[in-house]
Biopython code that builds the backbone (N, CA, C, O; Angstrom):
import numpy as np
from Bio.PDB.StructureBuilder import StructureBuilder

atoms = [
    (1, "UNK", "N", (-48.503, -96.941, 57.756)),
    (1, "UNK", "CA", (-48.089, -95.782, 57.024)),
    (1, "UNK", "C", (-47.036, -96.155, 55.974)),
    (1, "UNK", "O", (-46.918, -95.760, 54.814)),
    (2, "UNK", "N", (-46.262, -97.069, 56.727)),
    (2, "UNK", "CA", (-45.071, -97.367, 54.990)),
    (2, "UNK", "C", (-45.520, -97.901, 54.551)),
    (2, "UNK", "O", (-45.032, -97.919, 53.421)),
    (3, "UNK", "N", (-46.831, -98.950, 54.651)),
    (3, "UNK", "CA", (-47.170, -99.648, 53.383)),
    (3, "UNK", "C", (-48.035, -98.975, 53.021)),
    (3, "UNK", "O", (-48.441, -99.470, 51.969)),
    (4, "UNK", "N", (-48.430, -98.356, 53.193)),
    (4, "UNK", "CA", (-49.473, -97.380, 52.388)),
    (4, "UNK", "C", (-48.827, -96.194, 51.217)),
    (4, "UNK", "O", (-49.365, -95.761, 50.197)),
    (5, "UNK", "N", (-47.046, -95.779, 51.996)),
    (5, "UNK", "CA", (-46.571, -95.375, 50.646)),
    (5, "UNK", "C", (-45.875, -95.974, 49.734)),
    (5, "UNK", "O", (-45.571, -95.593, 48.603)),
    (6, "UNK", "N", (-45.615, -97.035, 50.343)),
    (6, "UNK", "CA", (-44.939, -98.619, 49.494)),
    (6, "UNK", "C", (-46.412, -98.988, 48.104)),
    (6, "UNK", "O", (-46.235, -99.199, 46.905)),
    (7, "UNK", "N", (-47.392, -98.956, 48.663)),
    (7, "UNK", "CA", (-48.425, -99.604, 47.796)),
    (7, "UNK", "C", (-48.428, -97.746, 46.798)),
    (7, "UNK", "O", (-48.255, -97.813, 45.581)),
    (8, "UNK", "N", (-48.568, -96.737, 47.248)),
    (8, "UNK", "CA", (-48.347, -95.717, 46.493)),
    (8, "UNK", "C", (-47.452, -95.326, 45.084)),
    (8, "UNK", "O", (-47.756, -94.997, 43.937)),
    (9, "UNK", "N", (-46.407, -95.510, 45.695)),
    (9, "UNK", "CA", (-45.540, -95.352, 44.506)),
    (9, "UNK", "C", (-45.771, -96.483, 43.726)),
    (9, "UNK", "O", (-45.742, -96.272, 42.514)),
    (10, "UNK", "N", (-45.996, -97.647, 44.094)),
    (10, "UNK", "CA", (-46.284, -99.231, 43.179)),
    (10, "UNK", "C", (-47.272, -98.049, 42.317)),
    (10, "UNK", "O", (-46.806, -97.445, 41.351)),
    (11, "UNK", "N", (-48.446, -97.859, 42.731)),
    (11, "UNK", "CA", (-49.311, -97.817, 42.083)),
    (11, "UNK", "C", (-49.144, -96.344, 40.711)),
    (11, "UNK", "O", (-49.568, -96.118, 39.578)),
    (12, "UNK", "N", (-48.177, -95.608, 41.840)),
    (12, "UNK", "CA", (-47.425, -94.393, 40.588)),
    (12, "UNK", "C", (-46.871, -94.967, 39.658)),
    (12, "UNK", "O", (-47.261, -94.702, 38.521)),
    (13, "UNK", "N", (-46.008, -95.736, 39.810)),
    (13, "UNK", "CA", (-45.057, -96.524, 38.950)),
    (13, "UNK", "C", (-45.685, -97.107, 37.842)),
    (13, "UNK", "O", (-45.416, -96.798, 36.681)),
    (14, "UNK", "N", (-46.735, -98.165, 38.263)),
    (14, "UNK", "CA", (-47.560, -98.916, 37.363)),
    (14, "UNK", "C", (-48.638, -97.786, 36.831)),
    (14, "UNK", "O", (-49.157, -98.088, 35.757)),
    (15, "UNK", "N", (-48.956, -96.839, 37.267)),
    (15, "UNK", "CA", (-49.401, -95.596, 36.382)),
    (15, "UNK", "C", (-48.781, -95.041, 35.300)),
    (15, "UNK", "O", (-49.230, -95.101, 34.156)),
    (16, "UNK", "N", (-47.480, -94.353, 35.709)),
    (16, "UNK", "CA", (-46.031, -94.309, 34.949)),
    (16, "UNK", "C", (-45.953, -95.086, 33.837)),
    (16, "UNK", "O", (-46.203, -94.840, 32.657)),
    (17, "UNK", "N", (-45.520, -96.186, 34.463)),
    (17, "UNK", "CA", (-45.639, -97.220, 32.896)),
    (17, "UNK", "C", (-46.347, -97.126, 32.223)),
    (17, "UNK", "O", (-46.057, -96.658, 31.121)),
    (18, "UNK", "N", (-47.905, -97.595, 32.579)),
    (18, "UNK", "CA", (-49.077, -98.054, 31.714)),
    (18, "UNK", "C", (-49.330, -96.377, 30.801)),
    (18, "UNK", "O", (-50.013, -96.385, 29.777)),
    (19, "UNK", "N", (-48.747, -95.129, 31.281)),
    (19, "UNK", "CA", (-49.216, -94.181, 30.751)),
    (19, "UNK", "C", (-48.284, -93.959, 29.530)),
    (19, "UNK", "O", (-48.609, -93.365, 28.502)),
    (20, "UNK", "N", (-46.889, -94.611, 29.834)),
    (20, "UNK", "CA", (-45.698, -94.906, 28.509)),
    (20, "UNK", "C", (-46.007, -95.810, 27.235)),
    (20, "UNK", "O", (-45.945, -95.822, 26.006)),
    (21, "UNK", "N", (-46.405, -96.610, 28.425)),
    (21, "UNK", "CA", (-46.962, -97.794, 27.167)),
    (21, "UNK", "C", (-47.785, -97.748, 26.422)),
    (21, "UNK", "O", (-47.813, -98.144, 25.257)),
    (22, "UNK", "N", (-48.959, -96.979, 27.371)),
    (22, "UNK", "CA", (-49.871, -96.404, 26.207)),
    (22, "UNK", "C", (-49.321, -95.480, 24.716)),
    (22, "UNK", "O", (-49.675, -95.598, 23.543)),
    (23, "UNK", "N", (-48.410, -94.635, 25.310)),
    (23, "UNK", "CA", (-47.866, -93.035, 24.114)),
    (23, "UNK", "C", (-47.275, -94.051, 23.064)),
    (23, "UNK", "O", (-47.458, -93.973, 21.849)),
    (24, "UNK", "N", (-46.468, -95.105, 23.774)),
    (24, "UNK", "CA", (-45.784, -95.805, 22.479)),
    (24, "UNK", "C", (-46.004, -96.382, 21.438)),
    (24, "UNK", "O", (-45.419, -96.312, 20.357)),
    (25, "UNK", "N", (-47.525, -97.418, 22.001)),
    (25, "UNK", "CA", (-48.441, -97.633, 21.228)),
    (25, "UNK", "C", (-49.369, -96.903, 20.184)),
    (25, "UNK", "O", (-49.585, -96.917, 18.972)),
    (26, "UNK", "N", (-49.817, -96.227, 21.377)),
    (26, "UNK", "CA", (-50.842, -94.993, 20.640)),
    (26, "UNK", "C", (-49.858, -94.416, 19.058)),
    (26, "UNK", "O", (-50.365, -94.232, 17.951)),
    (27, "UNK", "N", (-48.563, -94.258, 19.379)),
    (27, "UNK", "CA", (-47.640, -93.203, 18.397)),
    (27, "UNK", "C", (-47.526, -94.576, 17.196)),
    (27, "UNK", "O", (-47.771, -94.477, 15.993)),
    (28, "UNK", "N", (-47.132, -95.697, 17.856)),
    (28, "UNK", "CA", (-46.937, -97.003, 16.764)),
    (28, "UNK", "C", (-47.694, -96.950, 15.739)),
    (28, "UNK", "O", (-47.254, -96.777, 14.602)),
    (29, "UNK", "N", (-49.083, -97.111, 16.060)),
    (29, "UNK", "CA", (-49.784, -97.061, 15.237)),
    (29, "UNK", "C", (-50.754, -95.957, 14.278)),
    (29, "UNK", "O", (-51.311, -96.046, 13.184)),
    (30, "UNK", "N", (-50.622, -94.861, 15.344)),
    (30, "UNK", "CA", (-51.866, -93.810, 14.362)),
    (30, "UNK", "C", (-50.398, -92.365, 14.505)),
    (30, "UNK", "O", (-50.525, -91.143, 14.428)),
    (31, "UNK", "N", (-49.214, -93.160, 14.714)),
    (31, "UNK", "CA", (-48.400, -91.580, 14.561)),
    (31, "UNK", "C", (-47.834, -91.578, 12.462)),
    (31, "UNK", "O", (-48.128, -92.164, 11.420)),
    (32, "UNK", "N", (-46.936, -90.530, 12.946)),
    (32, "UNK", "CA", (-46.398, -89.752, 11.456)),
    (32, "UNK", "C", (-46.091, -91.013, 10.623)),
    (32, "UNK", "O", (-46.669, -91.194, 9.550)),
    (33, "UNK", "N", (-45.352, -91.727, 11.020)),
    (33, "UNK", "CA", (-44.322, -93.087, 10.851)),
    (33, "UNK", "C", (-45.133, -94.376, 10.976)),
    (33, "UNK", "O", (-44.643, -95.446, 10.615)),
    (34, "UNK", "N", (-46.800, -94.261, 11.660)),
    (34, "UNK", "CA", (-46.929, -96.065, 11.879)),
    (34, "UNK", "C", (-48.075, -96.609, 11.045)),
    (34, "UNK", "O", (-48.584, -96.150, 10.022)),
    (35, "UNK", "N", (-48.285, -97.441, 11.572)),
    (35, "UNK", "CA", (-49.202, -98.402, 10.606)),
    (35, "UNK", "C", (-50.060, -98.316, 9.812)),
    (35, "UNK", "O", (-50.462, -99.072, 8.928)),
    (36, "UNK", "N", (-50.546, -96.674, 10.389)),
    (36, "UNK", "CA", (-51.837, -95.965, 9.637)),
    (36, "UNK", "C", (-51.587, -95.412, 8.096)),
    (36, "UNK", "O", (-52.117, -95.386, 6.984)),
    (37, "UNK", "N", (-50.249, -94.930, 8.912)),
    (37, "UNK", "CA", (-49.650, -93.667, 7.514)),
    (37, "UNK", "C", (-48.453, -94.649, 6.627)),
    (37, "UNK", "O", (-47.429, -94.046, 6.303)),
    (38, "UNK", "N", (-48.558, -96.049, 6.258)),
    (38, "UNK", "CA", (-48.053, -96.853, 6.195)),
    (38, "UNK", "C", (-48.208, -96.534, 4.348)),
    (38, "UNK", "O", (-47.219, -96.624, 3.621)),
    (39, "UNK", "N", (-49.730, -96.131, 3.756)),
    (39, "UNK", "CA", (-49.949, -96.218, 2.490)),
    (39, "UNK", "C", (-49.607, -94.994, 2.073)),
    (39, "UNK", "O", (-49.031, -94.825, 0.998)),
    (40, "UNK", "N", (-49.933, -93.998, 2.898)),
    (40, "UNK", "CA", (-49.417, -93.149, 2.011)),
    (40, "UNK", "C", (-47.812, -92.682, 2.195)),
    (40, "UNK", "O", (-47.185, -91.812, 1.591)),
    (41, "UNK", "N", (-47.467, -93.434, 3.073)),
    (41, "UNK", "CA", (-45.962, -93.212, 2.790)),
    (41, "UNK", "C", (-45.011, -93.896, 1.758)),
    (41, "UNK", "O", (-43.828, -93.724, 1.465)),
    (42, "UNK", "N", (-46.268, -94.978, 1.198)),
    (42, "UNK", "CA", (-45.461, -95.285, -0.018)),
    (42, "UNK", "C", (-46.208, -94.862, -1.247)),
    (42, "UNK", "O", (-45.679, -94.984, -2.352)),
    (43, "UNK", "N", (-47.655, -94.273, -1.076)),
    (43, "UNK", "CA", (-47.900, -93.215, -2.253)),
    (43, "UNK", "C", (-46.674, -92.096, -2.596)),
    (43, "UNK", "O", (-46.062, -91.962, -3.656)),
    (44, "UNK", "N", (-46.537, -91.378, -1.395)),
    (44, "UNK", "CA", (-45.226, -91.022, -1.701)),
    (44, "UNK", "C", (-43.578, -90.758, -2.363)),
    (44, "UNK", "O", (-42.941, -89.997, -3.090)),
    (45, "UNK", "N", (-43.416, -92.270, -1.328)),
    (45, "UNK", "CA", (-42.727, -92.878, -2.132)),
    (45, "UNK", "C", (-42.193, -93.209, -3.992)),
    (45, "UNK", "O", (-41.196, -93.185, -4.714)),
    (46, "UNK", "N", (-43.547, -93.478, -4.021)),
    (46, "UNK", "CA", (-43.861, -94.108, -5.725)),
    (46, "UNK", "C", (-43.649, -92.508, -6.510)),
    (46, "UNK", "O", (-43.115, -92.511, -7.619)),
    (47, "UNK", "N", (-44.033, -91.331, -5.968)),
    (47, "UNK", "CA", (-44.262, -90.277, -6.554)),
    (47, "UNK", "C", (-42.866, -89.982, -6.666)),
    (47, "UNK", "O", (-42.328, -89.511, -7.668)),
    (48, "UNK", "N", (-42.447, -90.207, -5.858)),
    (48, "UNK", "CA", (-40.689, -89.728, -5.654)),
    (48, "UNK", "C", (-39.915, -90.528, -6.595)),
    (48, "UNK", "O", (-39.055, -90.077, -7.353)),
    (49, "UNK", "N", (-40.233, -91.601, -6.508)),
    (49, "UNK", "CA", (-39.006, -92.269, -7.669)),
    (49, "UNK", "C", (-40.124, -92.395, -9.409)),
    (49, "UNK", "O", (-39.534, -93.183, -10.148)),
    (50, "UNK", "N", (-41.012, -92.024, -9.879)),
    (50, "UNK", "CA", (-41.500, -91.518, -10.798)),
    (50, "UNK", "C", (-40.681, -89.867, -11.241)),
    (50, "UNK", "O", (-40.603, -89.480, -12.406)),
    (51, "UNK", "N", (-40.140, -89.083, -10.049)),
    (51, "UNK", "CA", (-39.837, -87.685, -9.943)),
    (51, "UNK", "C", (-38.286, -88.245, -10.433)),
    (51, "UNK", "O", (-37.635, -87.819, -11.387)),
    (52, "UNK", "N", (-37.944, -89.219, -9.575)),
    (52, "UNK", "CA", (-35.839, -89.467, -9.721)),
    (52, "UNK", "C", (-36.059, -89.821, -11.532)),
    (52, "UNK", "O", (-35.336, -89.501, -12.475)),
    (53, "UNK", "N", (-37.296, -90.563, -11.505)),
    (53, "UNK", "CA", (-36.775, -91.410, -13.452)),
    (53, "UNK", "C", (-36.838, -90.478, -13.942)),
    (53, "UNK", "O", (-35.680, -90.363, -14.346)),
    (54, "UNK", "N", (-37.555, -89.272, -14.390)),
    (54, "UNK", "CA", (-37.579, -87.835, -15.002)),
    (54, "UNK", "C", (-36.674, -87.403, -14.984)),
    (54, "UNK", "O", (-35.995, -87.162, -15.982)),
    (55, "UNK", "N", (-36.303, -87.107, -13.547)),
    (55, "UNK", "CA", (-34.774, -86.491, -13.241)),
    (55, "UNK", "C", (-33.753, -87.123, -13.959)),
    (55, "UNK", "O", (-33.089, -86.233, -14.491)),
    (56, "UNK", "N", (-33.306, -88.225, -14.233)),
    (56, "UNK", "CA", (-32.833, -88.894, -14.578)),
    (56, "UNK", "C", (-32.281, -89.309, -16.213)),
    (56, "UNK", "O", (-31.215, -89.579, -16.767)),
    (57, "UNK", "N", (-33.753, -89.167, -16.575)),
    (57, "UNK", "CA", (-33.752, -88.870, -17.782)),
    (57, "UNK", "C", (-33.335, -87.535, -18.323)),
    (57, "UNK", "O", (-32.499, -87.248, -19.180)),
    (58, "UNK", "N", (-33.933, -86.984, -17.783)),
    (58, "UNK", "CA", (-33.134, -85.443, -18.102)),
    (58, "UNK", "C", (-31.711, -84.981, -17.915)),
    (58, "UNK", "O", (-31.131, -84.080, -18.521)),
    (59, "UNK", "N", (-31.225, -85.830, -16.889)),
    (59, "UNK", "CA", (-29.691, -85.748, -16.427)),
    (59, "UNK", "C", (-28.963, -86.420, -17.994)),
    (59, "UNK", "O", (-28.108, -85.761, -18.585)),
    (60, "UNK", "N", (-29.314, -87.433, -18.388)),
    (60, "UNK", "CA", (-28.866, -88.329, -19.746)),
    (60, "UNK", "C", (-29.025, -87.450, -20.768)),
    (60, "UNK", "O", (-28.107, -87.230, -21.558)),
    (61, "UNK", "N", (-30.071, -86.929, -20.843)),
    (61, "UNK", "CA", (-29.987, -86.018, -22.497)),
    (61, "UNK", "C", (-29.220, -85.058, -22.015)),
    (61, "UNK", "O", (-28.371, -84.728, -22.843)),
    (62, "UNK", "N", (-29.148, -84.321, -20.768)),
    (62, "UNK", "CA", (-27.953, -83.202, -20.971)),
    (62, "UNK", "C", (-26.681, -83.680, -20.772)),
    (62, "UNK", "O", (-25.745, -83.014, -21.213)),
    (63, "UNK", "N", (-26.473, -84.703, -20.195)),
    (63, "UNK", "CA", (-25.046, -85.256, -20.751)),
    (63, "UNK", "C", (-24.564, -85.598, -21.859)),
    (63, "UNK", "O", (-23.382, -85.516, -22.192)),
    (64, "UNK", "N", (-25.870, -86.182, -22.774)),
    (64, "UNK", "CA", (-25.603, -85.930, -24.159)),
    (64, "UNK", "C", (-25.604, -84.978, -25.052)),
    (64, "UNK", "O", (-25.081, -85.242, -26.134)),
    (65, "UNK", "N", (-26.196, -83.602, -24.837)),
    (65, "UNK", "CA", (-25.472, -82.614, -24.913)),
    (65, "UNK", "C", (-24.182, -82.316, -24.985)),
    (65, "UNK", "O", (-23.411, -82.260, -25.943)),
    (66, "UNK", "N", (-24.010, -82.079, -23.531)),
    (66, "UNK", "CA", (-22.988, -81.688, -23.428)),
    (66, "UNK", "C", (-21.384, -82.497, -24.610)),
    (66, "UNK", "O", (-20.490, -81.997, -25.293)),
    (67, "UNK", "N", (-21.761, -83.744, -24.298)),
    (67, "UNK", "CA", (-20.568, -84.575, -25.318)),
    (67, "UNK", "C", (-20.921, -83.773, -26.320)),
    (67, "UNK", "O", (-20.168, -82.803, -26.415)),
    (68, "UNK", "N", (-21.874, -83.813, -27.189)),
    (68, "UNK", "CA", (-21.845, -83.334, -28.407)),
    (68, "UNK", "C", (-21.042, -82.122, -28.452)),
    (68, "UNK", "O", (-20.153, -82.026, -29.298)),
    (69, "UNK", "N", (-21.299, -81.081, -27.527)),
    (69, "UNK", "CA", (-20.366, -79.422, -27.128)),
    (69, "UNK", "C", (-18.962, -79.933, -27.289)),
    (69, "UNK", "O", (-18.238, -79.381, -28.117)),
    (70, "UNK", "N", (-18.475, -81.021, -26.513)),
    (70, "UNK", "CA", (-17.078, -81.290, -25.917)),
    (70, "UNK", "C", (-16.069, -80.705, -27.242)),
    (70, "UNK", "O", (-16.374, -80.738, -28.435)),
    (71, "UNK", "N", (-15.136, -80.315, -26.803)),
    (71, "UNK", "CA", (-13.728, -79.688, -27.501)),
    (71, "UNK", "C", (-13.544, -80.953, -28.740)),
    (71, "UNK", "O", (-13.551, -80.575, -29.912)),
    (72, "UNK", "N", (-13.406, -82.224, -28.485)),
    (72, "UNK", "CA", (-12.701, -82.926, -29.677)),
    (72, "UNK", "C", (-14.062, -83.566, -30.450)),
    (72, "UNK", "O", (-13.876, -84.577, -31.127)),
    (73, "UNK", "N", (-14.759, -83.279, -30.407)),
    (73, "UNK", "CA", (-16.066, -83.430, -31.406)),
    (73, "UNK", "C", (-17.434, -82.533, -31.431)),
    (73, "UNK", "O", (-18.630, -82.712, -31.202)),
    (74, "UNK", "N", (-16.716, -81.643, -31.771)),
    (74, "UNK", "CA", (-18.292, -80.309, -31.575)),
    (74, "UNK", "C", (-18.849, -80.650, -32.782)),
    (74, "UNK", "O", (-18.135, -80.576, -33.782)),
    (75, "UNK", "N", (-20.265, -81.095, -32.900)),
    (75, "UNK", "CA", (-21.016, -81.265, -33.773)),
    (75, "UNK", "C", (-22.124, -79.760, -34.031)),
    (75, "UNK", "O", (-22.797, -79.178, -33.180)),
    (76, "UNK", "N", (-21.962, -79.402, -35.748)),
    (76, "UNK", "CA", (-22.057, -78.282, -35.792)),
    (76, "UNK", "C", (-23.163, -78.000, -35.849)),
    (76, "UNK", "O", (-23.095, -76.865, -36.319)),
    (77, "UNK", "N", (-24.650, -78.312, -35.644)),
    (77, "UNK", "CA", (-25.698, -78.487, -35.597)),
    (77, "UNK", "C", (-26.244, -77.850, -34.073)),
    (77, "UNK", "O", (-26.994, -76.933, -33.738)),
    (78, "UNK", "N", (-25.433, -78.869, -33.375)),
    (78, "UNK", "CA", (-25.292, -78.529, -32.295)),
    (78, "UNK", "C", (-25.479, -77.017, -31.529)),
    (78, "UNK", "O", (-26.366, -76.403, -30.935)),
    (79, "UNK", "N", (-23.598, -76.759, -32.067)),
    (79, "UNK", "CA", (-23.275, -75.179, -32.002)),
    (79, "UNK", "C", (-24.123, -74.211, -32.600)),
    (79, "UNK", "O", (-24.799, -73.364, -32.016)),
    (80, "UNK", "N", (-24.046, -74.373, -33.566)),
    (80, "UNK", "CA", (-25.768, -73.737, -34.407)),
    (80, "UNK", "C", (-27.121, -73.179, -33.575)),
    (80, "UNK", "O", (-27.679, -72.093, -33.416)),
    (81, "UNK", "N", (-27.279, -74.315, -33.218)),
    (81, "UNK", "CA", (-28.539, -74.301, -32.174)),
    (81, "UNK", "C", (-28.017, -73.448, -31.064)),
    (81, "UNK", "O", (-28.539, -72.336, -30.990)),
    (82, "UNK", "N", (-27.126, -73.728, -30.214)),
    (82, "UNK", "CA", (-26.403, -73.248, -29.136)),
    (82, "UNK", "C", (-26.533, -71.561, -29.181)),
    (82, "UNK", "O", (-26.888, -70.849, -28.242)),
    (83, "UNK", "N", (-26.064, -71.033, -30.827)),
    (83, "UNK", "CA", (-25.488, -69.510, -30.800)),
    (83, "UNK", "C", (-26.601, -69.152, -31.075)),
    (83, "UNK", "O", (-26.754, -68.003, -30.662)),
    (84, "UNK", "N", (-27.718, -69.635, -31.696)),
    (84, "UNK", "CA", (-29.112, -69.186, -31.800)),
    (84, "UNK", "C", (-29.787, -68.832, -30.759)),
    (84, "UNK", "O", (-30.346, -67.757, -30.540)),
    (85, "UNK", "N", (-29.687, -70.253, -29.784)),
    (85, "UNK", "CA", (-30.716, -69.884, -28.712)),
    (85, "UNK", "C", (-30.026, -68.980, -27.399)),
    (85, "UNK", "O", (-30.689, -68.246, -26.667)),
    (86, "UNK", "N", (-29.079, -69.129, -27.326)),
    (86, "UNK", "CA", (-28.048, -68.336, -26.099)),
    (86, "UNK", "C", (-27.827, -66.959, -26.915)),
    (86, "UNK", "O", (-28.287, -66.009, -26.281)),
    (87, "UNK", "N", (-27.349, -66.659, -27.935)),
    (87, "UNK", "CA", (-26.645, -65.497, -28.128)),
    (87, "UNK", "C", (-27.218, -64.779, -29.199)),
    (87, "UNK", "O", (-26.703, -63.774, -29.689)),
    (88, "UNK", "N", (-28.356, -65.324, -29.592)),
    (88, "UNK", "CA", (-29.062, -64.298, -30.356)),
    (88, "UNK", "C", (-28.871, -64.326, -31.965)),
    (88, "UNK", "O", (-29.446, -63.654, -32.821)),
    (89, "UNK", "N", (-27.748, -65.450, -32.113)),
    (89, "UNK", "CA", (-26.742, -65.067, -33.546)),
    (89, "UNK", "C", (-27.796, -65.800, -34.601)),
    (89, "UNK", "O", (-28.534, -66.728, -34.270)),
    (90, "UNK", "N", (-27.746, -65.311, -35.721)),
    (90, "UNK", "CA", (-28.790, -65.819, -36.893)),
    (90, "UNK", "C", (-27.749, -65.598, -37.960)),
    (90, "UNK", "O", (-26.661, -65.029, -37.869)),
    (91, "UNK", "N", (-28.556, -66.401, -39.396)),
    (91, "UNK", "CA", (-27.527, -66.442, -40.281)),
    (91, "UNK", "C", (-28.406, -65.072, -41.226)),
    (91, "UNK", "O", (-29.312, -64.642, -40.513)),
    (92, "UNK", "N", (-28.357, -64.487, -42.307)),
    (92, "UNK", "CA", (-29.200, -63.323, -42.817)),
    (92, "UNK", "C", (-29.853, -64.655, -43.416)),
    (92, "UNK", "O", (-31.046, -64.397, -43.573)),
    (93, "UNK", "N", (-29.574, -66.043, -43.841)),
    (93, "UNK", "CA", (-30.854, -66.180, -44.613)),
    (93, "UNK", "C", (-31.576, -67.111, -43.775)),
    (93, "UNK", "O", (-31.874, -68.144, -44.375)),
    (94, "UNK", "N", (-32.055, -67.042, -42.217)),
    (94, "UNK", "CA", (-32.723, -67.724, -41.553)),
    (94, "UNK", "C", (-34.155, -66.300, -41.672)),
    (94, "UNK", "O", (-34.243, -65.119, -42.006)),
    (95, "UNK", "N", (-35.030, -67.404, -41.155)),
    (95, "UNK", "CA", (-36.341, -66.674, -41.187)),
    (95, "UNK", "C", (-36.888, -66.800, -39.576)),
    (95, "UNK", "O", (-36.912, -67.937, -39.104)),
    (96, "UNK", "N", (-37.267, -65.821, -38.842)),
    (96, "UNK", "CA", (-37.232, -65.409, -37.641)),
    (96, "UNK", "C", (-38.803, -65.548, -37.838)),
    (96, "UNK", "O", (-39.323, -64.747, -38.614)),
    (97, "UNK", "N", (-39.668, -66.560, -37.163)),
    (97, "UNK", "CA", (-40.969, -66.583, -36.822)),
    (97, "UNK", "C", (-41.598, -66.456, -35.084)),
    (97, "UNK", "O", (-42.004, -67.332, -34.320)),
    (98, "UNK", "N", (-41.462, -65.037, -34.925)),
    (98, "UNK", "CA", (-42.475, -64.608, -33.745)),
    (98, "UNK", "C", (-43.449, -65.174, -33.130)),
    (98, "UNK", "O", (-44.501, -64.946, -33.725)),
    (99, "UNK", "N", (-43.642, -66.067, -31.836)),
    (99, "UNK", "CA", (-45.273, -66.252, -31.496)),
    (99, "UNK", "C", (-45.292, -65.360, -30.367)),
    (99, "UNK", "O", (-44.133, -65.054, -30.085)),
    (100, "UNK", "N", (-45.993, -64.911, -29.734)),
    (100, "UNK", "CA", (-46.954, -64.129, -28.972)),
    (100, "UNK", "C", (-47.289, -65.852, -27.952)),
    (100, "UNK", "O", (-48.151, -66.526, -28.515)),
    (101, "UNK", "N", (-46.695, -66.533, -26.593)),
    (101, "UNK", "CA", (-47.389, -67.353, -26.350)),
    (101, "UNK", "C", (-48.714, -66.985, -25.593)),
    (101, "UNK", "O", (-49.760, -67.629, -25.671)),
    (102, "UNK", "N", (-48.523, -65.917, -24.894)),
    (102, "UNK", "CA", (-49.929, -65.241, -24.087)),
    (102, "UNK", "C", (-51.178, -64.712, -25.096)),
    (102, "UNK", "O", (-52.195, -64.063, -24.854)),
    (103, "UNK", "N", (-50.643, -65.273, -26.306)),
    (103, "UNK", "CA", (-52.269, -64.919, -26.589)),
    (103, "UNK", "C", (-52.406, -66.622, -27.530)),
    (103, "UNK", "O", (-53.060, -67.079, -28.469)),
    (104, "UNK", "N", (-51.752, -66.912, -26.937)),
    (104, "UNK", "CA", (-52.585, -69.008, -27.539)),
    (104, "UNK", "C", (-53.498, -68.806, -26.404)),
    (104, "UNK", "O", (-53.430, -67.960, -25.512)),
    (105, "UNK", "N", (-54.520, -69.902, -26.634)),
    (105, "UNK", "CA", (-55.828, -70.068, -26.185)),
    (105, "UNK", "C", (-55.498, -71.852, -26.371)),
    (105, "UNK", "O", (-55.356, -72.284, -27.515)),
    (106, "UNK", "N", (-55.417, -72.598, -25.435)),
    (106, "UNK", "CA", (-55.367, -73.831, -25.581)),
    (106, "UNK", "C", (-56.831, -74.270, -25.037)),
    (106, "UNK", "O", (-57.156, -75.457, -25.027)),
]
sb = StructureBuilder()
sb.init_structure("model")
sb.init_model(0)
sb.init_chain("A")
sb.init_seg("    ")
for serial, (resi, resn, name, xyz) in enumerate(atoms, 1):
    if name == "N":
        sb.init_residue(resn, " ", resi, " ")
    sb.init_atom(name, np.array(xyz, "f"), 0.0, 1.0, " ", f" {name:<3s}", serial, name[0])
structure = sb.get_structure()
């Protein structure tokens, strides 16, 4: 009788395990993170830092902006543009050309 629950639990145990070892494996390779999803996690990847250089670029021209705005060198071109497109302001001899974009047809 005790070796019969001595050989029992062995055999739970080594069940136990082999059923761990399996999940770990099994997850290694065909989970979120493993070997499978290996390409498109750097398709990904690639998409993401294609997304940061854009970003990036765009961060640079509005910093160059902005200098141009700055208090000890406002370039008046600049401001120009600025009171036009924010505040509506026009000079009387600018010419105001309307598009309609919802009715382009590209």
């Amino acid at each position: 009788m005790y070796i019969m629950k001595k050989s029992l639990t062995f055999v739970g145990s080594l069940f136990l395990l082999g059923t761990m070892a399996s999940f770990f494996v099994f997850h290694t390779i065909a989970g979120d993170r493993g070997i499978l999803a290996q390409p498109e996690l750097e398709r990904k990847i690639l998409i993401a830092e294609e997304q940061l250089a854009l970003l990036e670029k765009h961060q640079s021209h509005l910093h160059h902006r902005i200098s141009l705005m700055q208090n000890d060198a406002i370039d008046a071109d600049m401001l120009a543009e600025t009171a036009r497109a924010e505040l509506g302001l026009y000079s009387p001899n600018d010419v105001i050309v309307s598009i309609d974009m919802s009715e382009l047809k590209f």
